[in-house]
C-alpha positions in Angstrom: 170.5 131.1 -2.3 173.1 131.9 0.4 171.9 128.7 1.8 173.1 126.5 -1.6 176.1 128.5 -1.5 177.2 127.5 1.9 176.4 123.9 1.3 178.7 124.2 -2.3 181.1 126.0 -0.1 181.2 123.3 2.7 181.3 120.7 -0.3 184.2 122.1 -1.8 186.2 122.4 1.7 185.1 118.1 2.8 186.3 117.5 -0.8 189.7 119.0 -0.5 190.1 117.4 2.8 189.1 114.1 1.3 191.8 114.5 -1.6 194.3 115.9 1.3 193.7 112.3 3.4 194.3 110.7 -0.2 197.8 112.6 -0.8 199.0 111.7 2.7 198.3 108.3 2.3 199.8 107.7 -0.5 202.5 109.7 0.1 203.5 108.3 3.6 205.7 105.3 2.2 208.0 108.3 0.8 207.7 110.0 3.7 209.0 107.2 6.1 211.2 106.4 3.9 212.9 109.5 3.5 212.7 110.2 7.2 214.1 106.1 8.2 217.5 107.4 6.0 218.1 109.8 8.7 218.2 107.3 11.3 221.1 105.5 13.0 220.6 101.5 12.6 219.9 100.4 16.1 216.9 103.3 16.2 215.1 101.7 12.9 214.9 98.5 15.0 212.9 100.4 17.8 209.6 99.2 18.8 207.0 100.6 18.9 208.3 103.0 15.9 209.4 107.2 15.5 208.3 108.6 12.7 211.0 111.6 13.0 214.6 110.6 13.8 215.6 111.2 17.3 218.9 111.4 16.6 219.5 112.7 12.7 222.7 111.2 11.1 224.2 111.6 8.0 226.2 108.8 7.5 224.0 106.4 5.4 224.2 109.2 2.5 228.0 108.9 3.5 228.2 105.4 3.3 225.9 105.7 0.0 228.5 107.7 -1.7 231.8 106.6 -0.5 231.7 103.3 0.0 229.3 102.0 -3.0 228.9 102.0 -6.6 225.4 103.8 -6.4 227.3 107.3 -8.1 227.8 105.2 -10.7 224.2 103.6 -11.3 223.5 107.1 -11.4 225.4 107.8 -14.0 224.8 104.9 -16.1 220.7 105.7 -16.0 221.1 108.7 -16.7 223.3 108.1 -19.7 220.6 105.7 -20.9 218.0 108.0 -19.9 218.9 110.9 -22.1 219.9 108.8 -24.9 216.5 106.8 -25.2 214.7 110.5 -24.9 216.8 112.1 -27.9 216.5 108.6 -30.1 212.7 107.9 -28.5 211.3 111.0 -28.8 213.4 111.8 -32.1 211.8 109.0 -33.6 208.4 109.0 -32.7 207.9 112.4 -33.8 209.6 111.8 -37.5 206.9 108.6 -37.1 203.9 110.7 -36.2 204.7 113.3 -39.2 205.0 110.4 -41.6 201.7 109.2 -40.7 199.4 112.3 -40.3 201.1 114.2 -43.4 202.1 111.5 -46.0 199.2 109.1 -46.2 200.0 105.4 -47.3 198.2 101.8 -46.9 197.5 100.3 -43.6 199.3 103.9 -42.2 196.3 103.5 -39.0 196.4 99.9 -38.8 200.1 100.5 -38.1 199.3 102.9 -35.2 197.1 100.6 -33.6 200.0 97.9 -34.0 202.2 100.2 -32.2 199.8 100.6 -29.6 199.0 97.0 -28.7 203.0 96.3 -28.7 203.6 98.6 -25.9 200.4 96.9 -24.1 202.1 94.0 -23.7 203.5 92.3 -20.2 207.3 93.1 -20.3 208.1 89.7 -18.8 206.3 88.2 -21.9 209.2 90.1 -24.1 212.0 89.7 -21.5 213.2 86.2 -22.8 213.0 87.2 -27.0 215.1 90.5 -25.8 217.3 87.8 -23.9 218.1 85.4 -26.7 218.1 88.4 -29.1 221.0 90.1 -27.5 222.6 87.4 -27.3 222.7 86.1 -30.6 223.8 89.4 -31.5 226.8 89.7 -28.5 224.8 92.8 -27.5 224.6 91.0 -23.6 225.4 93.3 -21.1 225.7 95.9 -22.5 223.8 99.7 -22.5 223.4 99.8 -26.1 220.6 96.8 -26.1 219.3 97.9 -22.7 218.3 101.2 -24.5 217.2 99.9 -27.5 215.1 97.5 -25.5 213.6 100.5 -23.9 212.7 102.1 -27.1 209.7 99.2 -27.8 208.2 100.5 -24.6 208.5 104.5 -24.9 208.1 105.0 -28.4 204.4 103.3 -28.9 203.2 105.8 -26.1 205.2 108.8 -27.6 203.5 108.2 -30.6 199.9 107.9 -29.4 200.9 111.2 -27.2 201.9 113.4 -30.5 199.9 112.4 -32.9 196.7 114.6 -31.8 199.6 117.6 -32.0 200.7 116.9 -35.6 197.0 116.3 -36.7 195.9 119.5 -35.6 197.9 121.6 -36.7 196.7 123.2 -40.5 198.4 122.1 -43.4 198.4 125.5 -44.3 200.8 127.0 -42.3 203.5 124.0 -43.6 202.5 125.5 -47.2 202.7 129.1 -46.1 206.2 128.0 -45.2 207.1 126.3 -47.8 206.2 129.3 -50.4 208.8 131.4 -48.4 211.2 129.4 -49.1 211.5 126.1 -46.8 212.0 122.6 -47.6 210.0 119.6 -46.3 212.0 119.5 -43.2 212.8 123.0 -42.4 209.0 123.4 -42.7 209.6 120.3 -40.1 211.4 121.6 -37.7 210.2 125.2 -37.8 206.1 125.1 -38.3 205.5 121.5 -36.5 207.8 120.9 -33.7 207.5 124.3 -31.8 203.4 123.8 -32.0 204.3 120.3 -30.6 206.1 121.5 -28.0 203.7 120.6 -25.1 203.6 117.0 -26.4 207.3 116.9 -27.0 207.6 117.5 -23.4 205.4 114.8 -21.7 206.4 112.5 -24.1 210.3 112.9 -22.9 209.3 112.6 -19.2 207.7 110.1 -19.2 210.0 108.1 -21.4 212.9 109.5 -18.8 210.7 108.3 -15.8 210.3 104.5 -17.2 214.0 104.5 -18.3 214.7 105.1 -14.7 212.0 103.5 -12.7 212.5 100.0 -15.0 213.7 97.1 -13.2 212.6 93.9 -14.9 215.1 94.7 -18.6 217.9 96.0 -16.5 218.1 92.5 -14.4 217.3 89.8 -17.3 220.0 92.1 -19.7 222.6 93.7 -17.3 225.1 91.3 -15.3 228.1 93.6 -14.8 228.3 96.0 -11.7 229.4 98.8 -13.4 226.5 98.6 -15.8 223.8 98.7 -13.3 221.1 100.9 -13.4 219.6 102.7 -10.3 216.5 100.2 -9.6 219.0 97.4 -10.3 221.8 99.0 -7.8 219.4 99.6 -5.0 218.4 95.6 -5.2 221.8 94.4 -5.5 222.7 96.6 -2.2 220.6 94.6 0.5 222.5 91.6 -1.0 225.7 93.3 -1.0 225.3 94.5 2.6 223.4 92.0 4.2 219.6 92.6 4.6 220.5 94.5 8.3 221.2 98.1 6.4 218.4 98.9 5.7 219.1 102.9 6.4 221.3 102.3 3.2 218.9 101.0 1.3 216.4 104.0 3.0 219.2 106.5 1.4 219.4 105.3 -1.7 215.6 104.6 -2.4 215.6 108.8 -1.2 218.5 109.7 -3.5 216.6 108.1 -6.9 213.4 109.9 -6.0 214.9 113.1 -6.4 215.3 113.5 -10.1 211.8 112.2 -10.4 210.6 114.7 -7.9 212.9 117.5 -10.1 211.6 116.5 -13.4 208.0 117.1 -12.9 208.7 120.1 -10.5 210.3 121.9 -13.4 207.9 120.8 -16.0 204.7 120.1 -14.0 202.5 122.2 -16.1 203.6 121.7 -19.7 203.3 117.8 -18.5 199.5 118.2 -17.7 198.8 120.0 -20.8 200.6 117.6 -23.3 198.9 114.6 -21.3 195.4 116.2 -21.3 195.7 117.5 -25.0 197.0 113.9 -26.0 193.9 112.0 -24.8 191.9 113.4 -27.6 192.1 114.1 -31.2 192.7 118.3 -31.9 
């Protein structure tokens, strides 16, 4: 017995040393990259490489802020980011309710539609989006850039709440709705706090494609002060010649860190609406 235990025990410690080499491996891109933004330009042309900065210098985060647009890429994804969660996430859970609580013809067929839209390549949609907007003056604009964002988020929210509003009894929307509700406050006060979980993962991870997304923000966005973040830090080894690449090191740093914040604040309600939204309640 103590001799299965030992062999458990020494499986469990080579396992987490396995998922340990894992982790640093695939976080060592970060890692340099984070570390190469601390370091003057002549030392990230030093052969054979440092992996920490010999001499630690501040000013590509200087020359980041004060001498770019990248404060307002920034601003401009966040500004889409938080509008496609409210609209995205608004949406699909109005969608979700529809479906699971008012039945009607071809209601699952239409879920399945949904599903296979948001499978698709986005170049395969970039040129319809294109000639869309542009038949309807929306070019260049944030307004089509988030709305183009919606076909991707939306599907998945939807897949990702509807276990949450199928599980949950119909009997506690009635037990509401004899104290006095309506349909919606019933809504709002029975179904969305017991979708809570889901409600979260679906916002992150519509906030994390919204700001990771390159391919929509280059075929729609032309003008610099529209640029997202992936689209400014692109444009910035053209603007600054391909040499600066501690800039480009600083900037790739600087978008990482709401990422990084997002799932640090909301690590564990992510797991659980992620886990709970891969099978039917």
């Amino acid at each position: 017995m103590k001799t299965l235990l030992r062999r458990i025990h020494a499986s469990g410690i080579n396992l987490t040393f396995v998922a340990f080499l894992v982790m640093v491996v695939l976080l060592f891109p970060l890692i340099w990259m984070t570390l190469s933004s601390f370091k003057p330009n002549p030392e990230l042309f030093t052969r054979p490489p440092t992996i920490l900065p010999r001499t630690w210098t501040m000013e590509h985060y200087v020359e980041l802020f004060w001498f770019t647009s990248f404060p307002r890429y920034f601003l401009n994804t966040f500004l889409v980011g938080a509008v496609a969660v409210v609209i995205g996430v608004g949406v699909s859970l109005c969608g979700v309710y529809s479906i699971s609580r008012f039945k009607f013809i071809g209601a699952k067929q239409f879920t399945f539609i949904m599903l296979f839209i948001y499978m698709l390549p986005p170049v395969l949609l970039s040129i319809p989006f294109f000639q869309i907007w542009y038949s309807m003056g929306m070019l260049n604009t944030l307004t089509s850039l988030i709305f183009t964002y919606l076909t991707i988020t939306v599907p998945f929210a939807i897949w990702v709440l509807r276990p949450y509003i199928e599980s949950i009894p119909r009997e506690l929307e009635e037990a509401a709705r004899v104290d006095g509700c309506t349909q919606f406050q019933a809504f709002y006060r029975v179904i969305v706090p017991q979708s809570l979980p889901g409600i979260v993962a679906s916002m992150i991870f519509t906030f994390v494609v919204v700001w990771n997304e390159y391919l929509y923000a280059l075929i729609l966005i032309t003008d610099e002060n529209l640029r997202t973040v992936s689209l400014g830090i692109g444009s910035l080894i053209l603007e600054t010649s391909v040499y600066s690449w501690g800039l480009v090191n600083a900037a790739g740093a600087m978008a990482t860190i709401p990422i990084l914040l997002v799932f640090s604040l909301v690590q564990k309600v992510m797991v659980t609406g992620l886990t709970a939204g891969a099978v039917k309640g």
